[in-house]
N, C-alpha and C positions, 0 to 999 in steps of 0.2 A: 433558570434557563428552560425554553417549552421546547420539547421534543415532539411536537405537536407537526406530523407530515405535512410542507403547506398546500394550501388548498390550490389545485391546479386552476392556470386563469381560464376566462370563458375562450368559449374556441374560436370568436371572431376576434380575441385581443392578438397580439405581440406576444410571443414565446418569451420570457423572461430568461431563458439560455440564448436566445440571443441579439439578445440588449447590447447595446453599445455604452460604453459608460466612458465620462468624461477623465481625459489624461489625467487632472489634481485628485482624479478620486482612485483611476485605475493604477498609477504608481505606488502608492501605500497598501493598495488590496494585494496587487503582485509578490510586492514584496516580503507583504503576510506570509504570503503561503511559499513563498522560499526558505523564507527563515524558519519556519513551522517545519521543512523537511530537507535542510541542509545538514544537517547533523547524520543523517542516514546513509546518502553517496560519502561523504568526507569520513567517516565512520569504521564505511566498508572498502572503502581504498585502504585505508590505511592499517586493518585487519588483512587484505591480501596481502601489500606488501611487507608488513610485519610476519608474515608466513610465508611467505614463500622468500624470504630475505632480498626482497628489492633493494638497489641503490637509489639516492635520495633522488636522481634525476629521472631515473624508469617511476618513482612513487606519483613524482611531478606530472606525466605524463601523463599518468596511467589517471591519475586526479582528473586533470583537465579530459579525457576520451568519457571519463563519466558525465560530468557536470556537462558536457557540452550534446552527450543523449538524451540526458534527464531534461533538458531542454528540449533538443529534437522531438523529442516523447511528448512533452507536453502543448508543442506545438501541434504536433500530428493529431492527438485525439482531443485536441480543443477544436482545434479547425478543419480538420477532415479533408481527405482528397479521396474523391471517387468513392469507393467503398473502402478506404481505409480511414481508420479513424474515425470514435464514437461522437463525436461533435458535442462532445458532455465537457463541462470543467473537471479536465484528471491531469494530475501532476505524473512524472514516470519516476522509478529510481531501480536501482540495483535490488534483486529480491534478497531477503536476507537470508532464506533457506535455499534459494537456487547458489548464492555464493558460498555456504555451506559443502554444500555438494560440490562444487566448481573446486572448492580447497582441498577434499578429501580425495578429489579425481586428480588432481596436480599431487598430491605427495604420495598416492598410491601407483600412479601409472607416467606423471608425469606433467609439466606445463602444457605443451603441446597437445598431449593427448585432453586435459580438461577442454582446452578451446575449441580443439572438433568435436568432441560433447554438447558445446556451446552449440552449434554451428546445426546439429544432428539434432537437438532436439527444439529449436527454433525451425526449423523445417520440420518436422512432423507436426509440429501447433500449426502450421499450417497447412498440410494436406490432409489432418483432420477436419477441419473447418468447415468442407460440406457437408458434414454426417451430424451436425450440431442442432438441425432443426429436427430430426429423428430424437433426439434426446430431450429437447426442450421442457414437454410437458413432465416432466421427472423435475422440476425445481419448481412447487406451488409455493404460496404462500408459507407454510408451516418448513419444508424444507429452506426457504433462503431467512426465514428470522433465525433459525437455527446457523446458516453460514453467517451473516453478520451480527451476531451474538457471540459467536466463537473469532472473527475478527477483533471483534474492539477486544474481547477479554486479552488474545494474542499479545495487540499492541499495545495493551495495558504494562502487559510482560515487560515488555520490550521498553516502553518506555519506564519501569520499575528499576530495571537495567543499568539505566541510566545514569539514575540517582545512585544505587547501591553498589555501582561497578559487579565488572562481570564474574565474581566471587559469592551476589547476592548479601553480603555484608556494609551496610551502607553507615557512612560514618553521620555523626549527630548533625555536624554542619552541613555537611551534602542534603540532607533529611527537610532539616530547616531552611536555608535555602530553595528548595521545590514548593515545600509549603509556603512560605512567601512570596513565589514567581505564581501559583495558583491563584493565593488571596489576591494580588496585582491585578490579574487576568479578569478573576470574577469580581472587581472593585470595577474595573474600566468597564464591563460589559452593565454591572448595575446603573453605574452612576453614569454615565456617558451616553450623548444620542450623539445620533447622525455617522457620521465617518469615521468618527472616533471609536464611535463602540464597536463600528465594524470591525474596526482594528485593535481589538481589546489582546487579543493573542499576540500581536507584532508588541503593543503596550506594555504586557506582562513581563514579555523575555526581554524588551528593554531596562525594565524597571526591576527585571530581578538580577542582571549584570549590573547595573548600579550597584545594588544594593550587596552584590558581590565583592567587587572594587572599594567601596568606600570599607563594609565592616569586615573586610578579610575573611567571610564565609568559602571565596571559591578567588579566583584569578582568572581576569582575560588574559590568556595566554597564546599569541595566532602560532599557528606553526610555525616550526623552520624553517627558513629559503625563502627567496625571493628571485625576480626576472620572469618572462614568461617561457610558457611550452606549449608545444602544440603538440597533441596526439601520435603518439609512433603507432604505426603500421603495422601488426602482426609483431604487437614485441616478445612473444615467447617462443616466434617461429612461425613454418612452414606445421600449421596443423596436423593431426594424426587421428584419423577418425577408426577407434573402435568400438564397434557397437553395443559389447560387454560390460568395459568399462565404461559407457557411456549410461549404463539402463538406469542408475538413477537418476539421472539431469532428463532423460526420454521420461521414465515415469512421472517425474514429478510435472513436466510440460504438462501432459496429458491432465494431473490433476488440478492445473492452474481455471480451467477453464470452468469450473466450480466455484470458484475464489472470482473472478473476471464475473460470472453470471451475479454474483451475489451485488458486488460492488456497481454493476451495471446498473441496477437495479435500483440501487440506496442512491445511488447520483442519481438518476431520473425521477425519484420521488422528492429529492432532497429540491430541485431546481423547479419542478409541478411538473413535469411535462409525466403522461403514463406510458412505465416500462414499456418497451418492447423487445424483450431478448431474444426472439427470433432475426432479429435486423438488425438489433445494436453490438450485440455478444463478438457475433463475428466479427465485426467492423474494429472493435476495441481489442479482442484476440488476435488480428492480422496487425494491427499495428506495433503490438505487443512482440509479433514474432520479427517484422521487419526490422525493427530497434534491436533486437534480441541480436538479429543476422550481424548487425553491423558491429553491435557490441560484443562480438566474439569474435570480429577482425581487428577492435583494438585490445581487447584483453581482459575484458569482462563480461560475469556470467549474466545471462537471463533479465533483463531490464521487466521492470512489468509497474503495471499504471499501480496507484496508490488508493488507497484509501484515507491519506493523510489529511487531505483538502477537502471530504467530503465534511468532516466534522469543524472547517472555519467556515463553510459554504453555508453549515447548517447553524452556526451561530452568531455569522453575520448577515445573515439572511440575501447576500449578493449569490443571483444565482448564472448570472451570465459567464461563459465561457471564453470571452475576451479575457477575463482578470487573470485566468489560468494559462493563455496565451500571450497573456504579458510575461508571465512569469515562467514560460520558456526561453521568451527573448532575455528577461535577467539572465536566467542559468547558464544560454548560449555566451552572452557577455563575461559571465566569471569564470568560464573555461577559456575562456581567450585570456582573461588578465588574472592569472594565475597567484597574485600577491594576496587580491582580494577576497580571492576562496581558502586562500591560506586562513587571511585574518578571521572569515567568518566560524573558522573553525575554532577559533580561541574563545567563543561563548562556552562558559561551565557547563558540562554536560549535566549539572544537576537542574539548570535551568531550563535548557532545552525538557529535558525530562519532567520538571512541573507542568512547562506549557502542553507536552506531546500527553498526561495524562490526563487536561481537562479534554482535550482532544478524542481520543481515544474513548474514554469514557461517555461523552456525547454518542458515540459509533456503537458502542454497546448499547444505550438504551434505545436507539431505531432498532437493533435487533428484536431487541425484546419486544417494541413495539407493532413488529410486522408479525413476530409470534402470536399477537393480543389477536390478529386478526384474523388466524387459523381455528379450526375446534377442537379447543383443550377440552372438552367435557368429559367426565368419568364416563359413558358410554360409545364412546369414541377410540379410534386408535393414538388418535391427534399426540395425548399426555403421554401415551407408552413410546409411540415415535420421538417424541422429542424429549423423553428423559433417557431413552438410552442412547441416541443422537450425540444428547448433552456429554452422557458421559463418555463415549469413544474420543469425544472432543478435547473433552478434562482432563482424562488420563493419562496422553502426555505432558501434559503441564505438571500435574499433580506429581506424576511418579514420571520423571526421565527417564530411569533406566529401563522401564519396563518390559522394551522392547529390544533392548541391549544385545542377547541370542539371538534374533532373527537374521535374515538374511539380510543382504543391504536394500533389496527393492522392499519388502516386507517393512523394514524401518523407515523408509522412505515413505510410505502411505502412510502407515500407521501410528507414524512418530511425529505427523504432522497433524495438529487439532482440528484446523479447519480442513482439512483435509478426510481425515479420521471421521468425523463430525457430521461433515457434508456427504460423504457415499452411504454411510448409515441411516440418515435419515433419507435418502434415495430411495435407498433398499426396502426400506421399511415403507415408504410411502408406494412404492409398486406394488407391492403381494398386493392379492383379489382379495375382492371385499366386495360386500352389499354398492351398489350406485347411490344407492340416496346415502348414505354413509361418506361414499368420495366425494360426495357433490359437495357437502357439509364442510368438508376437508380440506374443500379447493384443489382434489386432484386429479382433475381431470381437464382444468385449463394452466395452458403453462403463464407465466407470473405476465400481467401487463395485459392480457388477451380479455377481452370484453367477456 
């Protein structure tokens, strides 16, 4: 598979983001990238209501208010209105470290109180938002291979998870099964042209739920319940906004926009068109917060765009933002028929997890890649920047507890890789230096700027 950036088209063609592509092709593209990141919303519903001891009809609801954002979401910044929305192919879903946080604010202060957190720091992502072109040139080159580097490695995690359940003990059949939904994946993408191969990831997780079913490595299993639901209104209450208990859902806001620039960036390289995170950043951050606003009137935390769809975008080579706009109108549809987000939940999480790791790992070598294009040279800052970058990144991965004694905002920054990763390598790339030195660097122009 070539990780090879494509070559953006001449500039009297057709933007290939946005391409019109035909219903028989854009149906199976859509639905690639549903099933590539239904496992994530369905996931994390069912972790809050497992925590917070929902009833099966509040878990129902709370389902469908997601599934029917994550569409919202991926309508909004496929297709844009005004200045909202990056007009890039981004899927939306629940963050997984914003619900995190969202859980830890509900058992320490209360329901109510997490959702005005909600509420509180989706409005600050957005009255920061004019001060973003002040910051810009602080993410060069060498700073965002470092952010999506420490992405895919994240999601690597995340989908290792998957496979091994969340004890990190993964049993031999769970193991073998992901290995098999892989081989699947990268068998349809070799052997396959045309639409097919497009769909080599929809192919994989098909072909490794078979292979599921038939040798008893794993069980489709949909959830339980049936009938439909529609979205309750404020179902943990009349909000309660404290702003104390709120500071890590506020801090972590503020450090999404790191995570948003990075991802901005890999989708505009990924489709040809040249970054512009001066114009695009905010566009994708406002719609992030408005989603965010509404997703904390139904009951969940922090919606924010994905990075999931970047890595089928960039290995089925479709770079049009209809496909991803299809696949908000899916998502809108499965949150209205509430049976069928059930059943989609009943694919093996180890299968999901083979496919989200070719994934992922695609995501990680465009980091690396955008690194190649920095100055790593032994006379440079470039290698010191991005080895200790690297390592602020790793350290929570590596050691969890590291951070354990800190405060909660201090864990909250720190605890988080790309996070951790990305101010580091800020830091480091602002101290003074020689100019022919920064030029070298790429830091003096921020990412996308001639």
């Amino acid at each position: 598979m070539t990780t090879t950036p494509p070559a953006p088209a001449p500039a009297d063609a057709p933007d290939p983001v946005d391409a019109r592509v035909p219903l028989r092709r854009l149906a199976p593209l859509a639905a690639q990238h549903v099933l590539a990141m239904i496992a994530a919303p369905v996931s994390t519903v069912f972790l809050v209501s497992g925590t917070l001891r929902m009833p099966p009809g509040a878990t129902a609801s709370l389902l469908s208010a997601v599934l029917l954002l994550c569409g919202a979401g991926a309508l909004l910044q496929s297709l844009g209105a005004g200045r909202i929305g990056g007009r890039l192919p981004f899927v939306m879903l629940p963050g997984g470290a914003a619900t995190a946080l969202f859980l830890q604010i509900a058992q320490e202060h209360g329901a109510p109180t997490a959702t005005g957190a909600v509420l509180l720091a989706a409005g600050l992502l957005l009255a920061v938002l004019p001060l973003y072109t002040r910051v810009v040139r602080l993410f060069p080159p060498l700073v965002m291979g470092v952010t999506v580097l420490l992405i895919g490695i994240a999601m690597i995690r995340v989908a290792a998870r998957l496979v091994t359940g969340p004890d990190g003990t993964g049993e031999p059949r769970a193991v073998l099964l992901a290995g098999l939904t892989v081989a699947a994946t990268a068998a349809a993408y070799v052997l396959l042209r045309g639409v097919w191969r497009q769909t080599s990831v929809l192919l994989g997780m098909a072909a490794g739920t078979a292979v599921a079913v038939v040798t008893g490595l794993g069980a489709f299993t949909p959830a339980a319940g049936g009938g439909f639901a529609l979205p309750a209104f404020l179902p943990f209450g009349t909000p309660r906004f404290d702003v104390l208990a709120a500071l890590p859902l506020l801090v972590f806001s503020l450090t999404t926009l790191a995570e948003i620039t990075g991802q901005t960036v890999l989708n505009s390289e990924t489709v040809g068109r040249r970054p512009q995170p001066a114009r695009d950043v905010p566009r994708v951050a406002r719609a992030d917060a408005l989603v965010s606003l509404a997703g904390g009137l139904f009951g969940t935390s922090l919606m924010v765009t994905s990075a999931e769809n970047i890595g089928i975008g960039r290995l089925t080579g479709v770079r049009s933002r209809f496909v991803t706009a299809g696949s908000g109108v899916l998502l809108v549809a499965l949150g209205l028929a509430t049976p069928v987000s059930r059943a989609l939940a009943g694919i093996p999480e180890a299968v999901v997890g083979g496919s989200s790791l070719v994934v992922y790992a695609v995501i990680a070598v465009l980091g690396v890649d955008m690194l190649r294009r920095a100055d790593l040279s032994a006379t440079g800052h470039g290698t010191l920047t991005a080895a200790l970058a690297l390592t602020a990144g790793l350290l929570p991965l590596l050691a969890p507890g590291l951070y354990a004694g800190f405060p909660t905002w201090a864990r909250t920054v720190l605890g988080s890789g790309v996070v951790a990763g990305t101010l580091t390598a800020v830091a480091l790339t602002a101290l003074p230096r020689p100019r022919g030195q920064r030029d070298a660097e790429g830091g003096d122009d921020p990412p996308g700027r001639p």
